[in-house]
N, CA, C and O of each residue as an XYZ file, in Angstrom:
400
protein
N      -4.679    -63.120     38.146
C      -5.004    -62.223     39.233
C      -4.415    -62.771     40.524
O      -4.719    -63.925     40.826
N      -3.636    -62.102     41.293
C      -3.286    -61.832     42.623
C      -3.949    -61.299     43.568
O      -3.680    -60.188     44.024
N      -5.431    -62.450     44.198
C      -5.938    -61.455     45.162
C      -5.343    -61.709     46.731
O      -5.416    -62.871     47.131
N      -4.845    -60.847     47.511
C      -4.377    -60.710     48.950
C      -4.749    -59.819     49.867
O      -4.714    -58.589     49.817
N      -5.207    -60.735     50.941
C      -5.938    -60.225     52.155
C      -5.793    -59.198     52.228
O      -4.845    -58.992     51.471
N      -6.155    -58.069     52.745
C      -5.982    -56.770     53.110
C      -6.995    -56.297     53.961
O      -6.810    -55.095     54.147
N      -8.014    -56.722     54.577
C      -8.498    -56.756     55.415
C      -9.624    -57.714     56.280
O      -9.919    -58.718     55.631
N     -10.223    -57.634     57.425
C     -11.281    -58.585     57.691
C     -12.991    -57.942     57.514
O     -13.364    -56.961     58.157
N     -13.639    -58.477     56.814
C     -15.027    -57.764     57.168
C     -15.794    -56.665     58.323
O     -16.506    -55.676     58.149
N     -15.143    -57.530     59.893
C     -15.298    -56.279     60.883
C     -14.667    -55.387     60.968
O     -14.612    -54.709     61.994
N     -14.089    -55.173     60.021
C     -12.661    -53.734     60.417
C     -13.175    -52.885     59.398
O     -12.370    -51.991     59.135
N     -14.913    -52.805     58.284
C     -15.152    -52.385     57.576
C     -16.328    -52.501     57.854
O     -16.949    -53.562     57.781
N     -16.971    -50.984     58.354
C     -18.229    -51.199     58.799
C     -19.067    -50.464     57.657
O     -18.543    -49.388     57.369
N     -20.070    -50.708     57.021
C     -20.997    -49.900     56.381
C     -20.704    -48.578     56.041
O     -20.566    -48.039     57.139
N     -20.520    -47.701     55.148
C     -20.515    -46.408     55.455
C     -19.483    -46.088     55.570
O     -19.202    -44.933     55.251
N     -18.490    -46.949     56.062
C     -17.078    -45.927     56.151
C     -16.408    -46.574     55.144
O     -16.919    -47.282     54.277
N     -14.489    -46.137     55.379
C     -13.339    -46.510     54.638
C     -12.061    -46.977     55.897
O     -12.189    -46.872     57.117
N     -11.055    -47.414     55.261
C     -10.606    -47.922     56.039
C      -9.039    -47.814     55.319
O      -8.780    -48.738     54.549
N      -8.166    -46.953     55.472
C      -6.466    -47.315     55.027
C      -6.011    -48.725     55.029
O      -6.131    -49.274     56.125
N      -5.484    -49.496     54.007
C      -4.674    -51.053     54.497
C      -3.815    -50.582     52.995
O      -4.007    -50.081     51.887
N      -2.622    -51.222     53.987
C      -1.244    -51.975     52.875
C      -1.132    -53.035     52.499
O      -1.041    -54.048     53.193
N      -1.122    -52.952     51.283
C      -1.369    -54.791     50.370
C      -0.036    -54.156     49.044
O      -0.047    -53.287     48.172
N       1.038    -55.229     49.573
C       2.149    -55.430     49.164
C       2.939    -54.311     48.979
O       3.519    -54.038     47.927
N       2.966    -53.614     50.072
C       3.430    -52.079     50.321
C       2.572    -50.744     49.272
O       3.139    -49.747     48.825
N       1.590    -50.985     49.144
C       0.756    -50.122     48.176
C      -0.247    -50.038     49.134
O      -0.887    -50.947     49.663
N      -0.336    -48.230     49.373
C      -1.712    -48.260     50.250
C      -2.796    -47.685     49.561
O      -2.904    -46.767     48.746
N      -3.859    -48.760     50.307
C      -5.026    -48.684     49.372
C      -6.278    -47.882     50.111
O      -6.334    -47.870     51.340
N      -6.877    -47.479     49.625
C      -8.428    -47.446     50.505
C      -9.615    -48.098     50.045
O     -10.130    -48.310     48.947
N      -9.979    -48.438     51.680
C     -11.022    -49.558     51.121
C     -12.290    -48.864     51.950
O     -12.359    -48.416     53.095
N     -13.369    -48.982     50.755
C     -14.788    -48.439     50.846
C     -15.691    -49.558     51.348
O     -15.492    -50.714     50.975
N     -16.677    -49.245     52.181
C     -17.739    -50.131     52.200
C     -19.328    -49.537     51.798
O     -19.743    -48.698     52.597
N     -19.935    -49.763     51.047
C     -21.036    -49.309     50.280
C     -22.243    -50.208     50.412
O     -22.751    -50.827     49.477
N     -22.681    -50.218     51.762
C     -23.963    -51.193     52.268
C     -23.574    -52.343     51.918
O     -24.302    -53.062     51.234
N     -22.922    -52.549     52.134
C     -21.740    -54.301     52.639
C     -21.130    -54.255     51.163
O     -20.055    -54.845     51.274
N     -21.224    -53.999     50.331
C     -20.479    -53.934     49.128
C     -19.204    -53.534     49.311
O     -19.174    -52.889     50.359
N     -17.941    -53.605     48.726
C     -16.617    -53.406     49.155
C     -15.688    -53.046     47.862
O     -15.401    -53.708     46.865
N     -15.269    -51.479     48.360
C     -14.531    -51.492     46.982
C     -13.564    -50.901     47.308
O     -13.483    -50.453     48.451
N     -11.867    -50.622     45.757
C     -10.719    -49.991     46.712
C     -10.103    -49.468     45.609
O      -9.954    -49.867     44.454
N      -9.754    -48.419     46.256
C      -9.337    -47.375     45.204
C      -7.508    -46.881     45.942
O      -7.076    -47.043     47.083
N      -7.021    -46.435     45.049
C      -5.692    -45.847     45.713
C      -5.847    -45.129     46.873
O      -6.900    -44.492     46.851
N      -5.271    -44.998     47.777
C      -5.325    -44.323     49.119
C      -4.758    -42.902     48.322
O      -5.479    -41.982     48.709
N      -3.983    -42.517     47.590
C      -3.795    -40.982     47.654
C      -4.646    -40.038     46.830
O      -4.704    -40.444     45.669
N      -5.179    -39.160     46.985
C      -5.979    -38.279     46.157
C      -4.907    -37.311     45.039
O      -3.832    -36.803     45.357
N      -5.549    -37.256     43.737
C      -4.494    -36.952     42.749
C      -4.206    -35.374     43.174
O      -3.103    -34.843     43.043
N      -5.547    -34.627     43.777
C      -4.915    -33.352     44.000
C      -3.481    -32.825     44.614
O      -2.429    -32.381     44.155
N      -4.000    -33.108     45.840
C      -2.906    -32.594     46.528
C      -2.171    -33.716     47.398
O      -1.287    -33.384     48.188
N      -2.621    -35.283     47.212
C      -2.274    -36.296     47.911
C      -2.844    -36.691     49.159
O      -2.334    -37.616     49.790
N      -3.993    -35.997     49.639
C      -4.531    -36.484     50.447
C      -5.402    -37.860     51.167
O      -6.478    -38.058     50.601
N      -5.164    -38.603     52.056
C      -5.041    -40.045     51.894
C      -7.184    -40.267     52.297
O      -7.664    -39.896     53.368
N      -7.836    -40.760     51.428
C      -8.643    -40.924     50.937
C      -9.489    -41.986     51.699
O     -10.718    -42.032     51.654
N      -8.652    -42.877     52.441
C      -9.302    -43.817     53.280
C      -9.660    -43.243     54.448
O     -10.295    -43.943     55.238
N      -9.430    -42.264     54.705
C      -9.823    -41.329     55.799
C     -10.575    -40.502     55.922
O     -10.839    -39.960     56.995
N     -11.289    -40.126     54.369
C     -12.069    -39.713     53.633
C     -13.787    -39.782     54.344
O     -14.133    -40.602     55.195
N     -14.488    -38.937     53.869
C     -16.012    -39.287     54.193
C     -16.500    -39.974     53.187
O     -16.080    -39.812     52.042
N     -17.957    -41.281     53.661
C     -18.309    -41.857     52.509
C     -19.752    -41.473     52.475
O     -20.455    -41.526     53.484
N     -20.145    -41.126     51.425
C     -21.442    -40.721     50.838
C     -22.411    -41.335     50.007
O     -22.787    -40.666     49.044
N     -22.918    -42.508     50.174
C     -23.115    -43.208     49.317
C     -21.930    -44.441     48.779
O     -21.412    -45.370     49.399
N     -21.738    -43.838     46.928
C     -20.771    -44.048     46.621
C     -19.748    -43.135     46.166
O     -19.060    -43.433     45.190
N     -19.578    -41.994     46.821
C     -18.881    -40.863     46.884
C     -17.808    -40.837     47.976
O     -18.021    -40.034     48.884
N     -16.799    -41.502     48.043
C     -15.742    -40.594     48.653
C     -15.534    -38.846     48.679
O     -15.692    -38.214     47.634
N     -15.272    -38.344     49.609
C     -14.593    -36.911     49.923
C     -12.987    -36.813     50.485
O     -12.973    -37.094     51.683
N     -11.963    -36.572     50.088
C     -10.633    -36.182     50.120
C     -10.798    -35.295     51.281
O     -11.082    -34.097     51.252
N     -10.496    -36.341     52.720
C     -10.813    -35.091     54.016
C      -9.415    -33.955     54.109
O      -8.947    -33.590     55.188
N      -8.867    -33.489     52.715
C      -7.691    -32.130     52.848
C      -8.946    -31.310     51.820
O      -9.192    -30.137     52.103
N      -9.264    -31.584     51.329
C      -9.405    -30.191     50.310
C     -11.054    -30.747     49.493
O     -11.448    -30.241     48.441
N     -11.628    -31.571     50.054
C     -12.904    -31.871     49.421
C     -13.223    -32.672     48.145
O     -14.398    -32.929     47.881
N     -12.059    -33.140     47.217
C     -12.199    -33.407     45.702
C     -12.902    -35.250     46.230
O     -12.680    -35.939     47.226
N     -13.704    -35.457     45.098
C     -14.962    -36.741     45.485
C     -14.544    -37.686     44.121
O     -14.083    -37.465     43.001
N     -14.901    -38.638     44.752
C     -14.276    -39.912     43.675
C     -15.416    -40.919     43.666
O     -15.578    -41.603     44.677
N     -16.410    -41.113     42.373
C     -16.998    -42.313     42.951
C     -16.123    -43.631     43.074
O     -15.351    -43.849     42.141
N     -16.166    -44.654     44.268
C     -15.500    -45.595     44.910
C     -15.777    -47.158     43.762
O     -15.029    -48.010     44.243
N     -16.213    -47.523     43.037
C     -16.705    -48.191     41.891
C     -16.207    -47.890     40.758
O     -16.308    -48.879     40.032
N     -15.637    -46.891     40.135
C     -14.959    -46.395     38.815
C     -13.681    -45.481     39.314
O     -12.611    -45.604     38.718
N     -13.788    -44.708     40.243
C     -12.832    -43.984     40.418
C     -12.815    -42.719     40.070
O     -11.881    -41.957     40.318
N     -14.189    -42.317     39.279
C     -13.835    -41.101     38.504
C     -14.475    -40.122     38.965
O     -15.652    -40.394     39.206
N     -14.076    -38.789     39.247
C     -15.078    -37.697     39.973
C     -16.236    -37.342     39.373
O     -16.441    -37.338     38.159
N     -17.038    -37.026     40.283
C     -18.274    -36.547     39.813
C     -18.727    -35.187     39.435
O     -19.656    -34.629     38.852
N     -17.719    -34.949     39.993
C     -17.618    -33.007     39.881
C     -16.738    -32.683     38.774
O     -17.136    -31.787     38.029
N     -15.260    -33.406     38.430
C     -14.542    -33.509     37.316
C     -14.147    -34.809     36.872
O     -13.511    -35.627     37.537
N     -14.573    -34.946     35.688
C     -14.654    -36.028     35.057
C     -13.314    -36.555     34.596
O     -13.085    -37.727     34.298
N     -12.583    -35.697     34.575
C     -11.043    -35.795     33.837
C     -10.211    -36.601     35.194
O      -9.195    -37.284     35.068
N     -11.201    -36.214     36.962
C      -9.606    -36.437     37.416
C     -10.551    -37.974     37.829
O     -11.765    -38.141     37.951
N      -9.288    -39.018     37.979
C      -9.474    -40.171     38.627
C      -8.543    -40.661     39.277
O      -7.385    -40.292     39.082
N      -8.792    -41.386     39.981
C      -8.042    -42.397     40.925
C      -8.516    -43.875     40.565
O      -9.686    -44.246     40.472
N      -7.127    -44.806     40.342
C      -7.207    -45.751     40.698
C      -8.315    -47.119     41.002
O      -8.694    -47.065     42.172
N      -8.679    -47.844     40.542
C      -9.621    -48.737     41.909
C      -9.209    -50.685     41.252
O      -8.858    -51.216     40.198
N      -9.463    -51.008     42.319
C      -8.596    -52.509     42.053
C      -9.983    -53.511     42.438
O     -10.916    -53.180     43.170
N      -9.812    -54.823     41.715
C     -10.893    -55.349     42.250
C     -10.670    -56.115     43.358
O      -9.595    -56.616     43.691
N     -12.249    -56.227     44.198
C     -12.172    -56.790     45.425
C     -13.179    -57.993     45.664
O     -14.388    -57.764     45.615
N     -12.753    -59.139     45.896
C     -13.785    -60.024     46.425
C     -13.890    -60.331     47.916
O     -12.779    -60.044     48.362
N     -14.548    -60.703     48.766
C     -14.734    -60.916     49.909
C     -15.470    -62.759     50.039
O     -16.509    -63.202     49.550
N     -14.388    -63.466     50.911
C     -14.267    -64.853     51.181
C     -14.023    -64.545     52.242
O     -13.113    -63.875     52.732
N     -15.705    -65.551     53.028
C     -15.901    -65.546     54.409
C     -15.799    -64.391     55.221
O     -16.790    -63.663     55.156
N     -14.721    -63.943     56.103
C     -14.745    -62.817     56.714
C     -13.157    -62.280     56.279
O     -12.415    -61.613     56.998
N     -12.861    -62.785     54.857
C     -11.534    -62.182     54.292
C     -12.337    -60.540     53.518
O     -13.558    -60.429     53.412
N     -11.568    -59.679     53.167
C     -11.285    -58.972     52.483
C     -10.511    -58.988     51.230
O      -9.899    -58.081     51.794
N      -9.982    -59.109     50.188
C      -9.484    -59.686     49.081
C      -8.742    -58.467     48.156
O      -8.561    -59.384     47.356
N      -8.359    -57.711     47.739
C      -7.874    -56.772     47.025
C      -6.887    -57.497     45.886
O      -6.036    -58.340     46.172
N      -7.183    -56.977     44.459
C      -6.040    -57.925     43.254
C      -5.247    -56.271     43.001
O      -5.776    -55.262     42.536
N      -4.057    -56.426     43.414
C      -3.205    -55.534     43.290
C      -2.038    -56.024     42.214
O      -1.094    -55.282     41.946
């Protein structure tokens, strides 16, 4: 495993997401009551970038067209067939960690 920085703890507040590039692959990174997780930044629908997304829990929302991803598996909750992506993440000190 290759894990590399991709972000700092304060740049990921509770509740939201956050766009970062880790080795030219953009990712989105979730925060889930300090828990931290990261899934591909593009949404399979129509490509809409996902870190920009609303967080619901552990529900992402695709802020173009609504399609929801839980942020932990990747897989929708509404359709089970579509998924995205998710990479694992550890967090050291006030690193962010993504294994891409």
């Amino acid at each position: 495993m290759a894990f590399i920085e991709a972000a700092r703890v304060d740049e990921l507040k509770p509740g939201s997401s956050k766009t970062v590039s880790v080795k030219g692959q953009e990712i989105a990174l979730h925060n889930v009551g300090g828990n931290v997780y990261a899934t591909t930044n593009t949404c399979p629908h129509r490509g809409g970038p996902l870190g920009e997304g609303s967080l619901n829990g552990e529900v992402v929302t695709c802020p173009w067209h609504g399609w929801q991803f839980d942020v932990k598996t990747g897989v929708s909750p509404v359709v089970p067939t579509a998924k995205v992506q998710t990479f694992q993440v550890k967090v050291e000190g006030d690193r962010i960690l993504v294994d891409v």
